[in-house]
N, C-alpha and C positions, 0 to 999 in steps of 0.2 A: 547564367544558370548555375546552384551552384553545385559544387562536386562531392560527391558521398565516399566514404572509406568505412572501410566495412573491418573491425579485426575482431577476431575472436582471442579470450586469455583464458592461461592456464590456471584451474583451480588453485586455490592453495588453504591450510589448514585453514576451517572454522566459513571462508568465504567462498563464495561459489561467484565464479566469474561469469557476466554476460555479453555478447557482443559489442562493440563501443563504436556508433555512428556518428562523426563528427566532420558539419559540413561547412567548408568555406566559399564564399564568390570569386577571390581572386588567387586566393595564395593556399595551398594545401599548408593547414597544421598538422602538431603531432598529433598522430594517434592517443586519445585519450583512455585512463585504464578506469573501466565503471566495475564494481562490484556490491552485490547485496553480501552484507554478511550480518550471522544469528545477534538475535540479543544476547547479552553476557551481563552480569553485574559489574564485569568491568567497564564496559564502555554505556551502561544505563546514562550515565552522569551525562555522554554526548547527548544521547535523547532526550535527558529534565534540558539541558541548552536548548537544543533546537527546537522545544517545544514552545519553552520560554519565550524565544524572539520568532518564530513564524506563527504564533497562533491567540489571538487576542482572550484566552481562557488560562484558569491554571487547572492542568489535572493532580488526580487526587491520588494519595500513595497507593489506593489499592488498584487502581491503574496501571502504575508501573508494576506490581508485582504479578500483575497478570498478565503482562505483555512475556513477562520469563518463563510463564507455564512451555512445558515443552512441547505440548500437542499443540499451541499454536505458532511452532517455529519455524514452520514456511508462511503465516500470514506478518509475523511481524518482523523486518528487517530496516537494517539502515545501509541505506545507497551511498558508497565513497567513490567521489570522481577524484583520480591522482593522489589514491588512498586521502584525501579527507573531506569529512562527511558533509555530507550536503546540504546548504542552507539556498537561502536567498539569493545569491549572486550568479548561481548556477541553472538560474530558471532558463527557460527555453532552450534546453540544450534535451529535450525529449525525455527526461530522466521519469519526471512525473509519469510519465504513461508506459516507462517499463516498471515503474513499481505496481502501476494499477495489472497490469500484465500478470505479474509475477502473482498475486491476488489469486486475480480470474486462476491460474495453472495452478495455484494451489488449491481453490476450491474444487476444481474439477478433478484431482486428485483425492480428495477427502472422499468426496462424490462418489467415485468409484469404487474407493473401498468399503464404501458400505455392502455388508452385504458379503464379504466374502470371510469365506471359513479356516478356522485355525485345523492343520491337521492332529486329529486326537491324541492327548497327551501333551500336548504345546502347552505350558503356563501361558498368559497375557500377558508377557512382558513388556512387548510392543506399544509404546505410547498413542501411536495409532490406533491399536486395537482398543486401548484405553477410551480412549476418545470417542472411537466409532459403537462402544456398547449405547450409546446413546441413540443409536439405530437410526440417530435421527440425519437427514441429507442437509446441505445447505440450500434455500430456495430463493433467496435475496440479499446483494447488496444494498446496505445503506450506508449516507452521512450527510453532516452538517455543513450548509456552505454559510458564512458570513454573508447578511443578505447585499450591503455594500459591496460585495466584490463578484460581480457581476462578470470577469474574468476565469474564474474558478469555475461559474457556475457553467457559460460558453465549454471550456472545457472536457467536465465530467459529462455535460449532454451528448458532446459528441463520443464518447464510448457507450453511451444508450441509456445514462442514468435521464430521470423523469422527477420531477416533482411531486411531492406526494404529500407534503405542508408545511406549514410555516407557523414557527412559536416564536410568539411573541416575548422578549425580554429573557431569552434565550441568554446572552451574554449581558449579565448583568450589571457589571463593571463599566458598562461603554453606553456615551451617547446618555442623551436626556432619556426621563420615565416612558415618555410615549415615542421615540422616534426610532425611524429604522435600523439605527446604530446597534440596536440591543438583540436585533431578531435574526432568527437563522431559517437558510430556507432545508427540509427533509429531503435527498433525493434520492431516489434509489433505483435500482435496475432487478430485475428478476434474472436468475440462472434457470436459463431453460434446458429441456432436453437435446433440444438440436444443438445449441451453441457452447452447453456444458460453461459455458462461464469464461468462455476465451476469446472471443470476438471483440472489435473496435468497437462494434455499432456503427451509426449514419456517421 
């Protein structure tokens, strides 16, 4: 069976550390150090990388400069396992489902502050507040799975994402005109009231 270590680390400037589970069968490792830390123009260039080699699309500049808007800087982060940043070699190590986590807690935080009042005379300085004049809640996640990778999709199902459709030639660049190389499946999950967006799912 195997053995679980459980550490917590100390914040530090700009990164916000989260507990680090890393489990062996026969021989206890080290403790490994996982943290999300914000987008920065500095480290953008990590993310044009890693987008580059994990994702069979290229995104587009007005992407990346949206990803630095600063009211969305609890939904967009980059996870470093032993400060660095996380690609392909690192899968199975549960990481992918505390960034989905990290998601869900931030939406249910946005959530929450709709709805609440500045005391009179406060300017809107608050990028929150900014954000939430939009009065509007969050009420579904979505995304794109590669419909070949059938992995991904296993997955996202089990935090409670559903299917919702499938386009065709989706990813243009891959695979013949008509074949399944090109399409992506929609899936999404809805944030309900009871779960506020933080739940596994089945």
């Amino acid at each position: 069976m195997a053995a679980a270590t459980t550490m917590s680390l100390p914040p530090s400037a700009g990164v916000s550390a989260i507990p680090a589970t890393i489990s062996s069968r026969k021989a206890a490792r080290p403790v490994a150090r996982i943290s999300l830390a914000s987008l920065t123009p500095n480290n953008l260039g990590t993310l044009r990388k890693l987008n580059s080699v994990l994702f069979p699309i290229r995104y587009s500049e007005k992407f990346y400069r949206e990803v630095l808007e600063p009211e969305l800087d609890e939904f967009c982060k980059l996870i470093y396992y032993n400060d660095v940043p996380v690609g392909a070699p690192y899968r199975g190590l549960g990481l992918g489902s505390m960034a989905l986590k990290q998601v869900f807690k931030a939406a249910a935080k946005y959530n929450e502050s709709i709805g609440d009042k500045l005391p009179i005379g406060t300017p809107p300085s608050s990028t929150i507040w900014t954000f939430n004049s939009l009065n509007r809640k969050i009420t579904s996640f979505y995304l794109h799975v590669h419909v070949p990778n059938t992995d991904a999709r296993t997955f996202y199902e089990r935090f409670g994402f559903v299917e919702r459709d499938r386009i065709v030639g989706y990813y243009r660049k891959l695979g013949s005109n008509d074949g399944p190389e090109r399409d992506a499946w929609v899936l999404e999950r809805p944030v309900t009231h009871e779960t506020n967006g933080t739940d596994e799912g089945n």
